[in-house]
C-alpha positions in Angstrom: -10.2 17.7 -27.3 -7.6 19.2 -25.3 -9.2 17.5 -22.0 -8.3 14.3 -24.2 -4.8 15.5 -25.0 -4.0 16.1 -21.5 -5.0 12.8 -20.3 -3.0 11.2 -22.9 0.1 13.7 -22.2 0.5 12.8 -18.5 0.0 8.8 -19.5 2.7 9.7 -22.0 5.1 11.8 -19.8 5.2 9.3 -17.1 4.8 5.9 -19.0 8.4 7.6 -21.5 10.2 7.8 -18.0 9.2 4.4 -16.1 9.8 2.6 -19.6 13.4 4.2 -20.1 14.5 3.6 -16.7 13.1 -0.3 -16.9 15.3 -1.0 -19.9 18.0 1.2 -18.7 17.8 -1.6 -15.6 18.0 -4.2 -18.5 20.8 -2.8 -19.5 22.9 -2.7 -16.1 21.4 -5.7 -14.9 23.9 -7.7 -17.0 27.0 -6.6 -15.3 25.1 -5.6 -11.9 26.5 -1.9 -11.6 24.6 0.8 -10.9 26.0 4.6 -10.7 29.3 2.7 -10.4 28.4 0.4 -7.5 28.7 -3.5 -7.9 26.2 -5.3 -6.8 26.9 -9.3 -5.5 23.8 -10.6 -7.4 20.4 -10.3 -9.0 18.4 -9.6 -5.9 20.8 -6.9 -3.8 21.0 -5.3 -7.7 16.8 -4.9 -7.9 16.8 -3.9 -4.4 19.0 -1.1 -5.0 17.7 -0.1 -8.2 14.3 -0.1 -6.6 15.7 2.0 -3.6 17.1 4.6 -5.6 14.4 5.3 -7.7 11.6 5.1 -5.6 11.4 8.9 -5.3 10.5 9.3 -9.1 8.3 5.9 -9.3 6.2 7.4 -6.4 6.4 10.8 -8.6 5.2 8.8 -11.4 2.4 6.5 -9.8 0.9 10.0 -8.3 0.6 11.3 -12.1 -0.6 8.1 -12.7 -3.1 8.2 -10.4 -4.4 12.1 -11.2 -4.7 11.0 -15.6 -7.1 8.1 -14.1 -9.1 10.5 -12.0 -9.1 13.3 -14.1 -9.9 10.8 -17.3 -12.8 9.1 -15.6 -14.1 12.3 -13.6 -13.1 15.3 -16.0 -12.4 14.5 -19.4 -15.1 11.7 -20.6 -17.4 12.0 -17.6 -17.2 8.9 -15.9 -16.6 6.4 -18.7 -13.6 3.8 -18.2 -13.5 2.7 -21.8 -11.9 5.9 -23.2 -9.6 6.7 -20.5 -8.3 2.8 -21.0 -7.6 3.3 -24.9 -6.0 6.6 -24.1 -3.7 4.1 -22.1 -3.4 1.5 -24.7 -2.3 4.4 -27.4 0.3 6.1 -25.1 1.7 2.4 -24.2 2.0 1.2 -27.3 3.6 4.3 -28.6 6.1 4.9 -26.0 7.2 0.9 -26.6 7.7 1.5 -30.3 9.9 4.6 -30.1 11.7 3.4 -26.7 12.5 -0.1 -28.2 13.5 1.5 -31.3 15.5 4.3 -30.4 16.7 3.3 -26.9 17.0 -0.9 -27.8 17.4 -0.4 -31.6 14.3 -2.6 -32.3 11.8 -2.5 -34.6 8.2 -3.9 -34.0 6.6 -6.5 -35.8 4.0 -6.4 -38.2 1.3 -7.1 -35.9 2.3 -4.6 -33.9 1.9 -1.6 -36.0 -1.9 -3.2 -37.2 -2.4 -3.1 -33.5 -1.2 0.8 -33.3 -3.3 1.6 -36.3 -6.5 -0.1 -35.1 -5.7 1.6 -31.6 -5.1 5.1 -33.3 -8.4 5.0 -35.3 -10.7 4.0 -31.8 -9.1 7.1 -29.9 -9.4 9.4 -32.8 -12.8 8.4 -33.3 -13.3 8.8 -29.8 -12.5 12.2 -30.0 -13.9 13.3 -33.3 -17.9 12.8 -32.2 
């Protein structure tokens, strides 16, 4: 179980961060400034954006990268299947608290069915 919990943790951890900082870009892109620099358009406003934060997307994909291999390899001994709903979980998760506390959305009603149904695979997953 705790195999399981630590695969969903670093999908969590990272998936929280690259979620905040797209809607934080959602945010800015409106007026196109960024840390108090104004940027002419659209384009020169991603590419900066992109530029800045490629330090912590690299740190991100390489976390990524080690819940995949440690998923697949470690916790469920080469089977895909549970490492991808350990993914779906986390994503659908981190949407519905980040759009609700960060956008100040709530989901829709299929949305939670979905997260119910996707919380009842991974806990059967890991009660065996």
């Amino acid at each position: 179980m705790f195999k399981t919990l630590w695969v969903f943790f670093i999908f969590l951890s990272g998936n929280t961060f690259f979620t905040i900082i797209t809607f934080w870009q959602i945010k800015n892109a409106k007026n196109l400034t960024l840390f108090s620099i104004k940027f002419p358009n659209l384009v020169t406003f991603w590419l900066g954006y992109t530029a800045m934060l490629l330090p912590a997307l690299f740190v991100i994909n390489l976390g990524f990268l080690y819940a995949y291999w440690y998923g697949y390899n470690v916790a469920f001994e080469e089977k895909a299947w549970p490492v991808q709903l350990i993914i779906w979980l986390q994503s659908v998760l981190v949407m519905f608290f980040a759009g609700w506390l960060y956008l100040g959305e709530l989901p829709a009603k299929n949305m939670i069915v979905a997260l119910v149904f996707i919380l009842g695979a991974v806990i059967a997953l890991i009660w065996k």
